[in-house]
N, C-alpha and C positions, 0 to 999 in steps of 0.2 A: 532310586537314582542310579544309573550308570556314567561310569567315563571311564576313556582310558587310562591314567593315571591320580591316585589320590593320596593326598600327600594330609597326614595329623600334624599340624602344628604350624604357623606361619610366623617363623622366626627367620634368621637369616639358613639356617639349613633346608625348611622347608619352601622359600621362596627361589633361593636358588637352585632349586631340584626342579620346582615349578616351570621359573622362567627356562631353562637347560631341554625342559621335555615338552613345555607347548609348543612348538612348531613341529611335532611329533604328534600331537592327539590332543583329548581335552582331557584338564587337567581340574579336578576340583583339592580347593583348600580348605579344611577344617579345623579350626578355631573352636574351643570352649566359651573364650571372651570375645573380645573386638578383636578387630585383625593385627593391632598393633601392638596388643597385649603377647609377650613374649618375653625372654630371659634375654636376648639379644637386644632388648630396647632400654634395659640396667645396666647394659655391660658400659661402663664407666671407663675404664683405662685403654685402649684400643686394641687394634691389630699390629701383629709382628708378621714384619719380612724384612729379607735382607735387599732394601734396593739402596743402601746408602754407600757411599763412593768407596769407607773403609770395611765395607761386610761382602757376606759372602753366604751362599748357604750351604756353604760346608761350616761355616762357625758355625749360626744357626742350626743344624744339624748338630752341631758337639756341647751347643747349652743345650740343645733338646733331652742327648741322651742323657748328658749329665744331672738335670733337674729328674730325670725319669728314674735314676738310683737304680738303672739295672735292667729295668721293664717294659724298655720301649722296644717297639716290635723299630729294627733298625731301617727295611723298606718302608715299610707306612712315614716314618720321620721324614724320608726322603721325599718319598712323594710331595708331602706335605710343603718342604722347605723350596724344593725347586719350583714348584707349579704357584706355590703362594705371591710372588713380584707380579706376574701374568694376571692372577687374579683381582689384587689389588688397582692394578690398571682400568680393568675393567668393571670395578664399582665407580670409578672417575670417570670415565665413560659414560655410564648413567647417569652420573650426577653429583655423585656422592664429593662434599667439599669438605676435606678435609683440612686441618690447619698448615700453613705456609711458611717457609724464612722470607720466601722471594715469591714473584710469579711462576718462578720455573723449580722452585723446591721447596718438595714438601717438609713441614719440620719433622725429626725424629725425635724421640722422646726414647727414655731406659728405665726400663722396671726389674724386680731383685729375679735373679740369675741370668741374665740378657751380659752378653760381653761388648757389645757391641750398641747405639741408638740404632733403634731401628723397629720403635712402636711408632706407629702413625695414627694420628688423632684425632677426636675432631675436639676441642678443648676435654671435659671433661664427660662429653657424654658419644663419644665415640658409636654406641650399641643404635641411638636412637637415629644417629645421622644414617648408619647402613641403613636402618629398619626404613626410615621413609623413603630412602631411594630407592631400592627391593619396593617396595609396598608401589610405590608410582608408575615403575615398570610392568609391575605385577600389574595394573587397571588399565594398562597400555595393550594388551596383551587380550585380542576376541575372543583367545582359546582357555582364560583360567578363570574362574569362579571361586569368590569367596566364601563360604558359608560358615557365619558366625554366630555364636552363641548353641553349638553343637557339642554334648559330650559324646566322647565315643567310651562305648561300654565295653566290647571283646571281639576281637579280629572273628572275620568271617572262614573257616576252614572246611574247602572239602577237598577231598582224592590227598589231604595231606597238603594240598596247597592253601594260602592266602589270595582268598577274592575280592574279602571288603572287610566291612567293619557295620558293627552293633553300633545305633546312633539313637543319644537322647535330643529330643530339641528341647532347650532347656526356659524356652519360654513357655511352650506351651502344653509340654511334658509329654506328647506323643513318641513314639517307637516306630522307626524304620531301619530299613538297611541299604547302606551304597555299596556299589559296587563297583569293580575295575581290573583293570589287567594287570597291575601292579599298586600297592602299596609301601607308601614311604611315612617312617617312623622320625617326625622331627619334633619331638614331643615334649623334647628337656627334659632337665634331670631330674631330681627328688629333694633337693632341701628342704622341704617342709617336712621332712621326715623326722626334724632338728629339729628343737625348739627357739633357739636362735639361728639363723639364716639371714643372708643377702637376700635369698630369692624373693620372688613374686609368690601370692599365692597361690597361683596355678602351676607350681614347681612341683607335685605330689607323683611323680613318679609314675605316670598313667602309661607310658608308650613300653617302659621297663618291663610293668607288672603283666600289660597286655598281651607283650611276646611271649611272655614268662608262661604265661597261661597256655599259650597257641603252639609249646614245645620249643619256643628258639633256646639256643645254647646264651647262656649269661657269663660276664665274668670282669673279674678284679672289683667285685660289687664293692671292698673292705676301703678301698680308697678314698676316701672322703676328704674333697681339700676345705681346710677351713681357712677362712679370709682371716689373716691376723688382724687386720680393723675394720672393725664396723661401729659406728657413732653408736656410746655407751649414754643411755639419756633414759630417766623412768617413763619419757611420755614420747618419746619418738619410737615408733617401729624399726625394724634394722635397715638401717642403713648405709652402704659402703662407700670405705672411704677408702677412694681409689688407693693401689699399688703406685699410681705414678706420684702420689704424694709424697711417697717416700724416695720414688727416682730423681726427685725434682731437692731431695736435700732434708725430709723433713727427717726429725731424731724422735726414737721411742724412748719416754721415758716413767718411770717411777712416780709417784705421787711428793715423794721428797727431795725428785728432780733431779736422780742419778740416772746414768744414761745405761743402759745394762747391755744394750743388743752384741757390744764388742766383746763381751765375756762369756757369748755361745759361740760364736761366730766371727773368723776374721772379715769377714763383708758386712759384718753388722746390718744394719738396716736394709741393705742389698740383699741379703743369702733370699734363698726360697722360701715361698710362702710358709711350708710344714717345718722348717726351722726357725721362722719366727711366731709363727704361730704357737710350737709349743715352749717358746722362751717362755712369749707372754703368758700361758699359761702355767708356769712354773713359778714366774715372778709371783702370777696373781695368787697362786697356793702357798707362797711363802710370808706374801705379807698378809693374807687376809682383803685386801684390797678390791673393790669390785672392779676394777679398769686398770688401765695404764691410762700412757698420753702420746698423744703424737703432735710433736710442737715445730710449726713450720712457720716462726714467729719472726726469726731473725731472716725469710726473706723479704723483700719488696713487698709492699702491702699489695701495690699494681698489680702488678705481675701475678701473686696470689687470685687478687681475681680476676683478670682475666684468664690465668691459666685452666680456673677450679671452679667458675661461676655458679656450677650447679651441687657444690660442697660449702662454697661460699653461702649460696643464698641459705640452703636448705638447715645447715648450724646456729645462723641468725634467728632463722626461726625460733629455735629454741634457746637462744641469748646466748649464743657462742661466737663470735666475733674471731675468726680463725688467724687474724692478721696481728689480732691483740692477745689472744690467747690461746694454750693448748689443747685438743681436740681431745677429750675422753673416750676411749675406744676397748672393745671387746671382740675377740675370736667369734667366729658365726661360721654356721656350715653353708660353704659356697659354693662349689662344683663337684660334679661328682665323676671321678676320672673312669670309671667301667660302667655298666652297661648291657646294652643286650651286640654280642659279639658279633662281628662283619668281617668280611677280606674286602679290600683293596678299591672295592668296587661297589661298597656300601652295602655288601647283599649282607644277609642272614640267613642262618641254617635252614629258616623255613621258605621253601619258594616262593617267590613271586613278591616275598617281603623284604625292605630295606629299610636302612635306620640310617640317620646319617646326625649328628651336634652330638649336643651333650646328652641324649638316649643311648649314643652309641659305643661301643667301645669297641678302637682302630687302632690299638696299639701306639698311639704317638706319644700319650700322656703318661703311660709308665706309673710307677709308684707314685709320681706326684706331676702335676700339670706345669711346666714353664708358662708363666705370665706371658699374658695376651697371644697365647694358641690356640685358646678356644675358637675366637671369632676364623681364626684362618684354618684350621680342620673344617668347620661346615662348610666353609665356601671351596673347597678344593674336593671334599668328599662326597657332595650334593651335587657338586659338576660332575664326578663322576658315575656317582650313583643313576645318575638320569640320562649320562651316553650309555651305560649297561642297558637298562629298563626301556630305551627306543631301539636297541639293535639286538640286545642278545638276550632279550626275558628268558628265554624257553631251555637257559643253559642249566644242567644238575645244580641244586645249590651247594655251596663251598662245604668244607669241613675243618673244623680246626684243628691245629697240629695237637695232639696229645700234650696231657701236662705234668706233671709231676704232682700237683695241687690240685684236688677235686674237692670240690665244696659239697654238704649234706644237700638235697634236695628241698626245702621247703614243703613240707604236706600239709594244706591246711583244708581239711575235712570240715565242714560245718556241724557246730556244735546243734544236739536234739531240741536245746530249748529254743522255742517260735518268738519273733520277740513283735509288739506291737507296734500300734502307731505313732508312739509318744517315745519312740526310741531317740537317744539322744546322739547322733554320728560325732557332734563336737567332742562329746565327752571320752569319744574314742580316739577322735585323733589326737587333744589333750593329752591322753595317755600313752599315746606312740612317742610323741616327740618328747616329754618330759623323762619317760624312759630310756631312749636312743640318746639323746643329752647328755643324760648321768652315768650311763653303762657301756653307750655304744662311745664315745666321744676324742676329745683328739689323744688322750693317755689311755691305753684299755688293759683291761688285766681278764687272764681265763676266768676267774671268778666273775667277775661283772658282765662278762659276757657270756656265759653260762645261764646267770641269772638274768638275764637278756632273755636270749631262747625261751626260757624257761618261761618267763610272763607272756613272750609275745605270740607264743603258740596258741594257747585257750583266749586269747584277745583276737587275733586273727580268724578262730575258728566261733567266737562268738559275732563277729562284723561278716564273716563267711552265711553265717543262716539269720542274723537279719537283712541282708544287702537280697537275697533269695526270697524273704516270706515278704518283706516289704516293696511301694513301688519304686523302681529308681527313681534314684537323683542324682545331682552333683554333689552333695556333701554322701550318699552313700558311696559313689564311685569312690571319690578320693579317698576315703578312709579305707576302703578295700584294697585301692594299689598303696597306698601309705605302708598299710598291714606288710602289702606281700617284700617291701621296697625293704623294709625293718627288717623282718625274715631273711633275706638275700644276702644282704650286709651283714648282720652278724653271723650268720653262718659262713661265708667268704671268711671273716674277719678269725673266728674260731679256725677253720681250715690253713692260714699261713703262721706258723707257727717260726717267726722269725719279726722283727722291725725293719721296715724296708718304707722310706717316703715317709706316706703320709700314716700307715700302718705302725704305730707306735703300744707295742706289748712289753709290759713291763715283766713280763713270764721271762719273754725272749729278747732281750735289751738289743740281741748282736741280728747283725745280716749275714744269711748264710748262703755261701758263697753257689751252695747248689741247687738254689730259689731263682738265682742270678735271672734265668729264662724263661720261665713259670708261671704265666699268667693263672690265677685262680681259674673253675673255670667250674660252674654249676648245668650240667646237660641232663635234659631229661631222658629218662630209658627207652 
């Protein structure tokens, strides 16, 4: 197959790359699952801009650097904050109905480090309302193609550039290759790298591992934000329980019903996600306790559901009655703030390639991500990533500025022993995330990450020569970028030897003032 542009992943970064470059050439989209399977159709709490009468994005701009603890590249934040109201306009344009005070105003909503309302919603499922509007526009559109139920195996490289991509069809397990004048990396991040996660399971890190492989430069891999709630239940899968739960008033507490978050934090249940995350994490080490609570009891039952219908319904489920009772909740790994590295313009070190969501890392998210920035980097990055890629493909690719913090390389050599048919992928990616969990996770100490490395080498290099002797699949892909996603991260993580965000080393308690700029940054030789 050929086209002019082709774009991994049909979430809200890759459709807006999409929709920005078809009237420029044909444009095919490539899907794993169905089209609407995506990290952008989970995303629960919404989009941040400043279009409210009392904001600005220069505030925006100063919760941004502020939740970033040092690390945001401070142009990228701008970009981001100015072009974000514009954009917003024009998902309403399409379609997109968000929630309302009036007919002529939208509601704003506030989640922890925001100083200002200025999340906009669509009640509690914000991700899925973009995702259909994108998705409608996208079948509007003579020039885009969906092709779903595709894994992509390894970027296509000659002369040193990026042409296409290695493609399994995962129905009926043939091997081809498409190809293009440009590729775009919207592939999400890796939380299944985790053993608890928000994510979907198509979160494994495929677009990361991918470039990884193809020579892009990676970095601040160490970043890992973990959702301080996610519904703690033995028989529910994880599931998150928005940040705006807690904007809207709800209190974290104890099992014996003391309120703690005020004795980390004078914002308590406001502060950043990596500050309440690691309370709760502390609370739960000190009582033994498998959860906390997040109790949003004392407001309007009403209002509860209509604000939260799809935390409402989904807790019923499982005989939690949110209006009557406290929500039992655990830390899960949620977003993953690095990436494979880009300037401005979505590009990446390797030509002709571009990354733009949660794949990528743009310098806006810093040490740690400001609540509901996610959704508004793709749609500003993916805009731009696709005026580059229709006007200026054939420009040298960027370079990153030097860093102070270089991260080991990852080598993972495939181990001599063949392994057969009856090989078990679960059993390996079991092994990754239960690992990464206990060693990699929101407290890390040199020791545990040490012994990190130490396992994930010969397990990588053992999933390295069966992924080789055996035919592909989907469960062998994933457990090969899982592998390399594990690898990245704890080596990043070993390499900053300070606590900075989300980066919490109990070696190095303090942040060191001459990290301040320092993005991690793992480049191949």
């Amino acid at each position: 197959m050929q086209y002019d542009y082709l774009v991994l992943g049909s979430g809200i970064a890759g459709l807006t790359f999409a929709l920005n470059a078809a009237p420029h050439g044909s444009v095919a989209i490539l899907t794993k699952k169905q089209r609407s399977e995506s990290n952008t159709n989970y995303a629960q709490g919404g989009v941040a801009a400043a279009i409210g009468v009392d904001d600005s994005w220069e505030l925006h701009l100063q919760d941004t650097l502020i939740a970033g603890a040092g690390l945001c590249d401070r142009e990228a934040v701008e970009v981001l904050v100015r072009n974000g109201p514009r954009l917003i306009h024009w998902l309403i344009e399409l379609g997109a109905q968000f929630d309302r005070t009036s007919e002529d105003a939208i509601a704003l909503g506030r989640e922890g480090g925001h100083s200002r309302n200025r999340i906009i919603h669509a009640a509690d499922h914000t991700g899925y309302e973009i995702e259909r509007t994108l998705l409608i526009a996208a079948r509007k559109s003579p020039n885009i193609t969906v092709l779903e139920h595709y894994q992509a195996l390894d970027l296509i490289m000659e002369h040193g550039a990026c042409v296409g991509v290695q493609v399994l069809d995962t129905l009926t397990g043939d091997l081809f290759e498409i190809r293009a004048r440009a590729v775009m990396l919207a592939t999400g991040g890796c939380g299944q790298v985790y053993l608890h996660t928000s994510n979907p399971p198509i979160a494994t890190g495929d677009g990361i591992a991918m470039a990884w492989r193809a020579g892009a430069t990676i970095a601040n891999m160490e970043f890992i934000q973990f959702h301080p709630t996610t519904l703690y239940h033995t028989e529910a899968p994880s599931f998150l329980i928005s940040e705006a739960v807690r904007g809207e008033g709800g209190i974290l507490k104890r099992r014996d019903g003391y309120r703690f978050m005020p004795d980390y934090d004078p914002r308590a249940e406001l502060a950043p996600r990596d500050i309440v995350a690691r309370a709760i994490d502390a609370e739960l080490k000190k009582t033994g306790d498998p959860c906390v609570y997040l109790d949003i009891t004392h407001l309007n039952a009403e209002f509860i559901k209509h604000r939260f219908p799809t935390i409402y319904q989904t807790c019923l489920q499982y005989d939690i009655d949110i209006t009557q009772e406290p929500i039992p909740v655990v830390p899960a790994a949620h977003y993953t703030c690095g990436g494979v590295w880009t300037d401005l313009e979505g590009r990446t070190t390797v030509p002709r390639l571009y990354a733009c969501g949660e794949v990528a890392y743009t310098g806006v998210h810093g040490a740690n991500r400001l609540a509901s920035n996610s959704l508004l980097e793709a749609l500003v990055f993916a805009e731009r990533a696709a005026q580059h890629a229709t006007a200026r493909l054939d420009e040298p690719p960027p370079t990153p500025r030097p860093s102070c913090i270089t991260a080991q390389l990852p080598l993972i050599e495939p181990a001599p022993a063949v392994a057969d048919r009856a090989y078990n992928w679960d059993d390996d990616r079991l092994q990754i995330r239960q690992l990464m969990q206990k060693k990699v996770g929101i407290v890390r100490t040199v020791q545990r990450l040490q012994e990190a490395r130490c396992q994930l080498e010969p397990l990588a290099a053992q999933i390295e020569a069966a992924y080789r002797t055996l035919p592909p699949s989907v469960e062998s892909c994933e457990a090969r970028n899982l592998a390399a996603c594990a690898l990245l991260i704890t080596n990043s993580a070993l390499a900053r030897k300070e606590s900075r965000g989300l980066h919490y080393v109990l070696d190095y308690p303090d942040t060191r003032e001459e990290f301040a700029t320092c993005p991690t940054l793992i480049t191949p030789p």
